[in-house]
MOPAC internal coordinates of N, CA, C and O (Angstrom, degrees):
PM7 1SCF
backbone

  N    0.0000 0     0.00 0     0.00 0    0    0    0
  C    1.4557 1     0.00 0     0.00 0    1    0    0
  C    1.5259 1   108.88 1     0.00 0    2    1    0
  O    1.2310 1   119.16 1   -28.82 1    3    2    1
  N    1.3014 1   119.20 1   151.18 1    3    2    1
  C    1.3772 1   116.50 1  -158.97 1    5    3    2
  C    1.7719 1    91.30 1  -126.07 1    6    5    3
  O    1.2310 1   128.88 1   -53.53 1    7    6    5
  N    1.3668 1   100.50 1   126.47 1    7    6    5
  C    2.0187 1   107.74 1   168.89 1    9    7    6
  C    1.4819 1   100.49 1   -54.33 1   10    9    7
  O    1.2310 1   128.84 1   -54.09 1   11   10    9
  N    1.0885 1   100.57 1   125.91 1   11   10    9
  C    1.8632 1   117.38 1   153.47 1   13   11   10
  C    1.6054 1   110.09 1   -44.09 1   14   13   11
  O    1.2310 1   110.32 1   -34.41 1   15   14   13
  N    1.5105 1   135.78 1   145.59 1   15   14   13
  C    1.4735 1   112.35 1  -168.54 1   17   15   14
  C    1.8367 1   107.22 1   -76.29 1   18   17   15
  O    1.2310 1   133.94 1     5.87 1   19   18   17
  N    1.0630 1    90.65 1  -174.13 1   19   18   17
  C    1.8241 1    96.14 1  -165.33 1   21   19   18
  C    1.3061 1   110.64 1   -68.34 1   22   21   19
  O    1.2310 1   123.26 1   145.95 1   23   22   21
  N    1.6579 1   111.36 1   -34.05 1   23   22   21
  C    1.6637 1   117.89 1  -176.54 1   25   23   22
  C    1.1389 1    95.84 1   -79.73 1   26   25   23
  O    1.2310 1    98.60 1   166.93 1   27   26   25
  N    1.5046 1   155.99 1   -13.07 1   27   26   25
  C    1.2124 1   144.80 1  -149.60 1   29   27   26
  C    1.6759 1    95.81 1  -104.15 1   30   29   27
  O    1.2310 1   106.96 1   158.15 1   31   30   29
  N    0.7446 1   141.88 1   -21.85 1   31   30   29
  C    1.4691 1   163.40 1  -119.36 1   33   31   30
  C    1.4235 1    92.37 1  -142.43 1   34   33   31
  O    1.2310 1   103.81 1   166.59 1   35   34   33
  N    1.3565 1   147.41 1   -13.41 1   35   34   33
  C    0.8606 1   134.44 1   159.29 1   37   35   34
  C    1.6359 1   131.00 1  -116.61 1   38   37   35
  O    1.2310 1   112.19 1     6.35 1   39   38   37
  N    1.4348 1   132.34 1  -173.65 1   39   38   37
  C    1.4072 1   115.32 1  -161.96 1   41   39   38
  C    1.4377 1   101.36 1   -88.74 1   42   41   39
  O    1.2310 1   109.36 1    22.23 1   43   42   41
  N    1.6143 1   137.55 1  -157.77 1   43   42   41
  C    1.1216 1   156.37 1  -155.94 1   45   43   42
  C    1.7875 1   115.38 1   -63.42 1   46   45   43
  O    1.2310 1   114.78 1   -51.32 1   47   46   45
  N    1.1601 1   127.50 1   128.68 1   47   46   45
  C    1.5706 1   117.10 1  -137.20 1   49   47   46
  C    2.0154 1    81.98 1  -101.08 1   50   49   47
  O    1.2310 1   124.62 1  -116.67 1   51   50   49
  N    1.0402 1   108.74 1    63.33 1   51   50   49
  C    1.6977 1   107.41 1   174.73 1   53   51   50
  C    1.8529 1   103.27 1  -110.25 1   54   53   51
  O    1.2310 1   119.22 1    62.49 1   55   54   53
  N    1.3414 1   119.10 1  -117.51 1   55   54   53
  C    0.9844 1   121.46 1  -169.28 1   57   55   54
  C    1.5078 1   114.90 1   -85.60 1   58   57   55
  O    1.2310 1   115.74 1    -7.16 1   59   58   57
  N    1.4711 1   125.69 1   172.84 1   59   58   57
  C    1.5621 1   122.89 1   179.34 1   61   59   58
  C    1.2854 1   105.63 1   -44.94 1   62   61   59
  O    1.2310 1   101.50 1   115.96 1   63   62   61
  N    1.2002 1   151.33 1   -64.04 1   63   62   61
  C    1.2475 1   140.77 1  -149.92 1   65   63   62
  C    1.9233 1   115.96 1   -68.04 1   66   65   63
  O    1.2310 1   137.04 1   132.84 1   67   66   65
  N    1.1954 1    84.59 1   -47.16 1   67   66   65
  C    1.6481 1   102.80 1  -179.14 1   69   67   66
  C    1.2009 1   105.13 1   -62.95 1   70   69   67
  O    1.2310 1   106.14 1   166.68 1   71   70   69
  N    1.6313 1   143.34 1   -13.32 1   71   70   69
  C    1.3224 1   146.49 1   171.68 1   73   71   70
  C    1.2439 1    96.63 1  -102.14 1   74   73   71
  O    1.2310 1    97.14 1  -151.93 1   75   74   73
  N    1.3544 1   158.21 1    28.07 1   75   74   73
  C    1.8018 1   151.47 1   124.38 1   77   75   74
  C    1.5360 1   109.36 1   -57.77 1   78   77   75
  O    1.2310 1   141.17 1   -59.23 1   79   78   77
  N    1.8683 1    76.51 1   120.77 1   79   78   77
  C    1.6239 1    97.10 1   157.23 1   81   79   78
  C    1.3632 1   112.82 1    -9.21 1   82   81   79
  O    1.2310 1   117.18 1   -43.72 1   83   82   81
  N    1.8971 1   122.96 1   136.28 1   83   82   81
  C    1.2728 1   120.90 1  -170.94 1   85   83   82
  C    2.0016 1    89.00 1   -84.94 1   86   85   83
  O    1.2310 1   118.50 1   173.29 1   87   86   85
  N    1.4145 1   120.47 1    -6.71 1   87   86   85
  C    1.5170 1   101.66 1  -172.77 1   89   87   86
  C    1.5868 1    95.58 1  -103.48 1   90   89   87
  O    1.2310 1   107.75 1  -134.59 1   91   90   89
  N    1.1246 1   140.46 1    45.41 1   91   90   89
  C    1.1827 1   138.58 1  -162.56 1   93   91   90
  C    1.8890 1    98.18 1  -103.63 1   94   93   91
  O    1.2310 1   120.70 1   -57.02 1   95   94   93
  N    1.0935 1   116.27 1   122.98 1   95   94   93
  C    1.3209 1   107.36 1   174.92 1   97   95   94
  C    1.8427 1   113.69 1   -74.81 1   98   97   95
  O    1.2310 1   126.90 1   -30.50 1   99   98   97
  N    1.3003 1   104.34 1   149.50 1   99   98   97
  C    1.4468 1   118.91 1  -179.67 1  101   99   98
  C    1.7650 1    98.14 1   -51.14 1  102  101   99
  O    1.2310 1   132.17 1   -29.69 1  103  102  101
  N    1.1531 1    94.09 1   150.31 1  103  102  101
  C    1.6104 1   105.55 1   175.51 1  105  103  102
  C    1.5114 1   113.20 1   126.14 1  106  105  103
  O    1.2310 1   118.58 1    -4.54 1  107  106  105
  N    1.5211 1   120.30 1   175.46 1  107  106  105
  C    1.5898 1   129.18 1  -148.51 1  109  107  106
  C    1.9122 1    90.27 1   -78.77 1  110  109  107
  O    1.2310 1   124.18 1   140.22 1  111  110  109
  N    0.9516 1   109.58 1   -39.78 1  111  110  109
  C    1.9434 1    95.82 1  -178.39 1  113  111  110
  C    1.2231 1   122.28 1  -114.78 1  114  113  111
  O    1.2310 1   126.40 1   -49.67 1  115  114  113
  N    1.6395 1   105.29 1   130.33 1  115  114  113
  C    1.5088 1   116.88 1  -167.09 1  117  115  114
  C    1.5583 1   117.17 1  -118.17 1  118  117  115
  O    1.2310 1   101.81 1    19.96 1  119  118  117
  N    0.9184 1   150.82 1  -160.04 1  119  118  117
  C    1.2467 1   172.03 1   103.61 1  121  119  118
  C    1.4017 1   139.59 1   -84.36 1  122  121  119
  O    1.2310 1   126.34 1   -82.76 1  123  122  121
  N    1.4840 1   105.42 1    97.24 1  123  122  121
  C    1.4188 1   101.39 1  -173.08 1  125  123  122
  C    1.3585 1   143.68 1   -88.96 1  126  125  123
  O    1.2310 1    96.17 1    49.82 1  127  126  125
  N    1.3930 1   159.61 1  -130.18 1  127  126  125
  C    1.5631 1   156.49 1  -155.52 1  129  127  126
  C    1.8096 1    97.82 1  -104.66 1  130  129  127
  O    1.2310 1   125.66 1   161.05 1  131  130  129
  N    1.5935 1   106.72 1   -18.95 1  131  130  129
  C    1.6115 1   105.55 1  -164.46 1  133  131  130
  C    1.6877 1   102.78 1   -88.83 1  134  133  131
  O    1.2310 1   123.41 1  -176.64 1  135  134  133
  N    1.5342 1   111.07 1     3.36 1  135  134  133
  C    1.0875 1    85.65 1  -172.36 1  137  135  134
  C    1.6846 1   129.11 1  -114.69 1  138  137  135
  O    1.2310 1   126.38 1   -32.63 1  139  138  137
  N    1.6393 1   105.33 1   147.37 1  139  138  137
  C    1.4483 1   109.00 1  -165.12 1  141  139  138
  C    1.4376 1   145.14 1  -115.17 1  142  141  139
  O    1.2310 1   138.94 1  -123.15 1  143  142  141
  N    1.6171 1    80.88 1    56.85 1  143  142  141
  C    1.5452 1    96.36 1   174.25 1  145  143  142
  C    1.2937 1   129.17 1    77.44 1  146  145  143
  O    1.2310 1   122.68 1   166.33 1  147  146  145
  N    1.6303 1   112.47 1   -13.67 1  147  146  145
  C    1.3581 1   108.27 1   164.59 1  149  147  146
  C    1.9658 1   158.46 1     0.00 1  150  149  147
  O    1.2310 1   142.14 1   128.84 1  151  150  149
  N    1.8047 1    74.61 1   -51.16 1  151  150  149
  C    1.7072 1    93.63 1  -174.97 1  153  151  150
  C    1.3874 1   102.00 1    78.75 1  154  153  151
  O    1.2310 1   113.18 1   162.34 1  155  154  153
  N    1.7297 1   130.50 1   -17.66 1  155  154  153
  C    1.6619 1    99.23 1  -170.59 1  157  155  154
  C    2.1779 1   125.15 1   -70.26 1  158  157  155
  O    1.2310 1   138.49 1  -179.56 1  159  158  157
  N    1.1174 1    81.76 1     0.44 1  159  158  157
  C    1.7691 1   110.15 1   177.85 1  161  159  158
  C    1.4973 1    96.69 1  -100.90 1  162  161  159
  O    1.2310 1   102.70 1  -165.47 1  163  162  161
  N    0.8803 1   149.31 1    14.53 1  163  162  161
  C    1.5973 1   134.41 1   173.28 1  165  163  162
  C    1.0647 1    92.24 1  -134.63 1  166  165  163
  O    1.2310 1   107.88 1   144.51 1  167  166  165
  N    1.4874 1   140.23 1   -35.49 1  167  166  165
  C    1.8295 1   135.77 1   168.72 1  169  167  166
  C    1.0416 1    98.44 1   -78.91 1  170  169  167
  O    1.2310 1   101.15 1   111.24 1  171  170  169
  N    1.3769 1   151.91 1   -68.76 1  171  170  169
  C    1.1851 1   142.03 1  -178.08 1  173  171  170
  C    1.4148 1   126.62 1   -20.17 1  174  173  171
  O    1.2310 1   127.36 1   115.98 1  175  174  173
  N    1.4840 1   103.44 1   -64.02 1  175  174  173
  C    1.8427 1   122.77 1  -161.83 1  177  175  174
  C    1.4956 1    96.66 1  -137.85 1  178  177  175
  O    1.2310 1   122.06 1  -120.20 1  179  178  177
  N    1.4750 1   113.65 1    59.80 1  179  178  177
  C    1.8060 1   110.85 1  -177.65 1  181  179  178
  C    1.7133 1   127.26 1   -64.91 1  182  181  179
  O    1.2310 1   128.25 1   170.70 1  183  182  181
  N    1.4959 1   101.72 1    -9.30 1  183  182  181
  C    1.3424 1   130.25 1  -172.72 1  185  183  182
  C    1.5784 1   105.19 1   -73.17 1  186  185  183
  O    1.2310 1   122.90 1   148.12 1  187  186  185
  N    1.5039 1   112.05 1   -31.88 1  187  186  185
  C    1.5650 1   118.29 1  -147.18 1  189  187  186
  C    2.2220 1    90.56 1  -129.67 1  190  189  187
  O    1.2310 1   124.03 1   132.73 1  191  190  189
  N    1.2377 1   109.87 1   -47.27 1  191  190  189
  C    1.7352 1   126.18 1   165.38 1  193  191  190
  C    1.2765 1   116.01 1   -68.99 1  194  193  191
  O    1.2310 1   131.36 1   -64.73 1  195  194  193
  N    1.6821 1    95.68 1   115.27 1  195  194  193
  C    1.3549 1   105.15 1   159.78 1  197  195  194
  C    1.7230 1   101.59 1  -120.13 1  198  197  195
  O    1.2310 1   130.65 1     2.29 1  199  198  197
  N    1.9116 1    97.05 1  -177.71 1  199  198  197
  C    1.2547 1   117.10 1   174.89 1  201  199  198
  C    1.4091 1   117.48 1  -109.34 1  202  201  199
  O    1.2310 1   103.29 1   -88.35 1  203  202  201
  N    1.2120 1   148.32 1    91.65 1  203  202  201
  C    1.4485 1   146.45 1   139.34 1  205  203  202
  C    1.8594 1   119.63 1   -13.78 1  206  205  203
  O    1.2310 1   122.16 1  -111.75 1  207  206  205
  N    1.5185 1   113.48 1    68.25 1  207  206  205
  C    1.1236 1   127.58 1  -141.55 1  209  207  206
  C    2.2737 1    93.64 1   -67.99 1  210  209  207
  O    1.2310 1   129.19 1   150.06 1  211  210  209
  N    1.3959 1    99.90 1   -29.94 1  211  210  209
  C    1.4064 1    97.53 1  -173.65 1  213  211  210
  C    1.6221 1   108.39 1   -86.18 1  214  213  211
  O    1.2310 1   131.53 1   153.93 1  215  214  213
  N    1.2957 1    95.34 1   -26.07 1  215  214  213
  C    2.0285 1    89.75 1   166.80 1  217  215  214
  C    1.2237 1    99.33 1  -125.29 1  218  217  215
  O    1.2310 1   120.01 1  -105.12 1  219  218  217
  N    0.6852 1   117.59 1    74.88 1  219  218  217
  C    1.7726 1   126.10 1   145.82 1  221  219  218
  C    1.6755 1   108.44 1    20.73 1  222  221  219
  O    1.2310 1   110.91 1  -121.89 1  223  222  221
  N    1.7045 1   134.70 1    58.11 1  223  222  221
  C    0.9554 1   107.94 1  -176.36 1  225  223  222
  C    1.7308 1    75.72 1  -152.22 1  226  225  223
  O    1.2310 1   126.83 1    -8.60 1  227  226  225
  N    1.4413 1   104.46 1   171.40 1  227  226  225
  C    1.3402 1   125.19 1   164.06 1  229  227  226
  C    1.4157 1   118.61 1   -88.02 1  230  229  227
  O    1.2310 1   119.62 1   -35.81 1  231  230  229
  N    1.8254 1   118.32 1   144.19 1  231  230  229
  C    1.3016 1   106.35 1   162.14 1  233  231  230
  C    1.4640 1   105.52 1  -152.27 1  234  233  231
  O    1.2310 1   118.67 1   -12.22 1  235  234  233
  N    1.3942 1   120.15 1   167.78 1  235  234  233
  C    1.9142 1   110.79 1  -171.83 1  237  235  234
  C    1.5848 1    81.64 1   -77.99 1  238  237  235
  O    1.2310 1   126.04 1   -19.20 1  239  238  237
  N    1.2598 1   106.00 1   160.80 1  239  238  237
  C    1.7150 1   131.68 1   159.99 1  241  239  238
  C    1.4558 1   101.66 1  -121.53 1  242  241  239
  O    1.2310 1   114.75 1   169.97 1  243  242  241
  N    1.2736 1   127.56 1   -10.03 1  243  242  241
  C    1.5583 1   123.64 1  -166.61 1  245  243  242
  C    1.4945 1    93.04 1  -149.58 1  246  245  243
  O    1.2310 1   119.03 1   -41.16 1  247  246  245
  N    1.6413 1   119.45 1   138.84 1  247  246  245
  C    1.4403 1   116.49 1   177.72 1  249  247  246
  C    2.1105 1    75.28 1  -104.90 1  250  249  247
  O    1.2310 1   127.52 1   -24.05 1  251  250  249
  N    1.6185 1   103.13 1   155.95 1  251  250  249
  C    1.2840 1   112.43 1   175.90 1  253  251  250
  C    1.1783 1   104.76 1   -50.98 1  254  253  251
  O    1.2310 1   120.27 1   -22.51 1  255  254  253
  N    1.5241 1   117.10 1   157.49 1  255  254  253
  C    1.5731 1   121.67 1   149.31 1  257  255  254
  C    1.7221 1   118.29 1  -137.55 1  258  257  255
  O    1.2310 1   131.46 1  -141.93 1  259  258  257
  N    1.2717 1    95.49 1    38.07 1  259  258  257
  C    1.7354 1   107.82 1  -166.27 1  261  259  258
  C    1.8421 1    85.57 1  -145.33 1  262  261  259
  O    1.2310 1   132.53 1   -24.20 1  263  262  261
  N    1.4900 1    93.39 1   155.80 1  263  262  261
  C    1.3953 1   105.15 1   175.41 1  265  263  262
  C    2.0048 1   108.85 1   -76.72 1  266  265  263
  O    1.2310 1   134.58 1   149.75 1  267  266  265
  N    1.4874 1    89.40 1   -30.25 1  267  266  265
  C    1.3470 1    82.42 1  -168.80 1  269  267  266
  C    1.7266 1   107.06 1   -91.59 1  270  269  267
  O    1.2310 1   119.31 1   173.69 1  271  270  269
  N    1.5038 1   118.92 1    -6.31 1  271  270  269
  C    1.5681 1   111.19 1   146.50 1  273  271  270
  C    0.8269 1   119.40 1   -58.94 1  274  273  271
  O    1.2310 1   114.81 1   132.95 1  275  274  273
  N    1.7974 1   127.45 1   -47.05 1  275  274  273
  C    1.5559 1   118.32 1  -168.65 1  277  275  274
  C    1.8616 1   103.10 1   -63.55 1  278  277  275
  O    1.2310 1   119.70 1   149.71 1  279  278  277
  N    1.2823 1   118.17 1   -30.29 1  279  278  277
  C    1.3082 1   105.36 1   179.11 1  281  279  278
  C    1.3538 1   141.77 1   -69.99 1  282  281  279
  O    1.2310 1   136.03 1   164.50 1  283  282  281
  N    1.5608 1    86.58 1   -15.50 1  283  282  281
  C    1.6056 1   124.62 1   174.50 1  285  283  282
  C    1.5717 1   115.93 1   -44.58 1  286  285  283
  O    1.2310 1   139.66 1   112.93 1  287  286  285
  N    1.7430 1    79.48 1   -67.07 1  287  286  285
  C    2.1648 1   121.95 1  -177.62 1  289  287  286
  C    1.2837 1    87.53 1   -58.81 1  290  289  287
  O    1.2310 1   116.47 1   106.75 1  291  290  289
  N    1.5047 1   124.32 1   -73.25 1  291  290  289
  C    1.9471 1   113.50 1   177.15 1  293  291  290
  C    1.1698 1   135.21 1   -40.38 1  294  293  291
  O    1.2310 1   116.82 1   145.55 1  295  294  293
  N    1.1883 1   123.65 1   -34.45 1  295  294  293
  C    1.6390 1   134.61 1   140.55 1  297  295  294
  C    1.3457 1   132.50 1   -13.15 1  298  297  295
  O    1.2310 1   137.81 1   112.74 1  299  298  297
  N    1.5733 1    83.10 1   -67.26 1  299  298  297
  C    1.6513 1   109.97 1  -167.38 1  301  299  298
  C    1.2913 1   105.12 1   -64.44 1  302  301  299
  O    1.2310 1   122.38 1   127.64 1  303  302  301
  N    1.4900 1   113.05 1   -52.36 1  303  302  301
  C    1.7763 1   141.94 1  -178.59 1  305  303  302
  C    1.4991 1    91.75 1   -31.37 1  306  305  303
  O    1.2310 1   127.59 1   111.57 1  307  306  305
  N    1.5182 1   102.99 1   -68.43 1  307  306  305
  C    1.5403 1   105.27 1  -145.87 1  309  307  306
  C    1.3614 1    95.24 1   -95.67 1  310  309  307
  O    1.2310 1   106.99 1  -150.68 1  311  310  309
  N    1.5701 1   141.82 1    29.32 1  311  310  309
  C    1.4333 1   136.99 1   160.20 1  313  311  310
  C    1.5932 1   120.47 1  -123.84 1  314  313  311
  O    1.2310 1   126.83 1  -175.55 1  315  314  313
  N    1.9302 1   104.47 1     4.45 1  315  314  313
  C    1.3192 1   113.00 1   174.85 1  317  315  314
  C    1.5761 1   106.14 1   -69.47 1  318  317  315
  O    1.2310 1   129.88 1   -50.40 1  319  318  317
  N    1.3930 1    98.56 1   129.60 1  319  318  317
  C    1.5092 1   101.69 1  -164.28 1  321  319  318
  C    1.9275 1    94.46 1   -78.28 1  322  321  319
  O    1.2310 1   114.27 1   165.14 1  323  322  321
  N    1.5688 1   128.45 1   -14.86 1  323  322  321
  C    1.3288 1    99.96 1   172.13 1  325  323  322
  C    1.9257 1   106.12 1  -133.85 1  326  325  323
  O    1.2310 1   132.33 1  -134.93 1  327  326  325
  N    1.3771 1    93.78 1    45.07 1  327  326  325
  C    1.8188 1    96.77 1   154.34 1  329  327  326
  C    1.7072 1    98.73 1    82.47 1  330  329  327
  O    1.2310 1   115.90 1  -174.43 1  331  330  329
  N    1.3095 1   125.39 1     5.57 1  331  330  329
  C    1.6153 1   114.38 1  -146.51 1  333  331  330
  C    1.6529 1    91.75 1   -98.42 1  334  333  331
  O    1.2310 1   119.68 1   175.54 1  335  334  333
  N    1.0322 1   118.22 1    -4.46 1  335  334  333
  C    2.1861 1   110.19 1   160.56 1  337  335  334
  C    1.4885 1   103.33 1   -88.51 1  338  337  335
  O    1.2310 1   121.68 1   -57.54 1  339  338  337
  N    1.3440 1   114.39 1   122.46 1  339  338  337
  C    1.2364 1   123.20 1   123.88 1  341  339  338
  C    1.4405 1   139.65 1   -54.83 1  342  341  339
  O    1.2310 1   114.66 1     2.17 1  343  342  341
  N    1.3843 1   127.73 1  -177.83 1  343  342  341
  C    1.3822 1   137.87 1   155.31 1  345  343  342
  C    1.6922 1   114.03 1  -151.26 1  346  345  343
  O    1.2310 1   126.28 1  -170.86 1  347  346  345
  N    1.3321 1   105.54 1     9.14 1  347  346  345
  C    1.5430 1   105.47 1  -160.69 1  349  347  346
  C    1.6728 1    88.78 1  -100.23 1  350  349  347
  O    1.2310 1   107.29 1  -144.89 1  351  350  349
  N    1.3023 1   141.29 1    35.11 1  351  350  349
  C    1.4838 1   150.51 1   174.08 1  353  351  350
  C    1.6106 1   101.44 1   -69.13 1  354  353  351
  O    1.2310 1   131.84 1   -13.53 1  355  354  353
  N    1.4159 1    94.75 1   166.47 1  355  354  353
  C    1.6109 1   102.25 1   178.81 1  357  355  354
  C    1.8677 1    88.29 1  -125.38 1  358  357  355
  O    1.2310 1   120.10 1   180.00 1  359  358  357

């Protein structure tokens, strides 16, 4: 069976937000279409990072609710080697 491509797999190709994972839960930090599988967002903040095992991508399942998750998610943000976490979510 062959993965659907990575952009296809995600929502409407406009601004950062609208390119998050379609399983991404509502809330301020996302993961968007750029991102490649790394794991440094699922070791980082494993509480809040998951893996999209059939497309190979990351997405939150949990927005933080601890100070020291949100610091987790800030972590992650600022060690994604290609920009693909947000925090600017609603």
């Amino acid at each position: 069976m062959t993965a659907a491509p990575l952009t296809a797999l995600f929502q409407l190709p406009y601004g950062r937000q609208e390119r998050q994972a379609p399983e991404s839960v509502p809330g301020k930090f996302y993961v968007d279409s750029q991102c490649i599988d790394c794991d440094l967002c699922r070791e980082t903040a494993p509480k809040n990072f998951t893996r999209q095992d059939d497309g190979g991508y990351s997405y939150v399942f949990a927005q933080p609710t601890t100070p020291e998750e949100v610091e987790k998610c800030q972590e992650a943000l600022e060690g994604c080697p290609v920009d693909a976490i947000g925090k600017d979510g609603e």
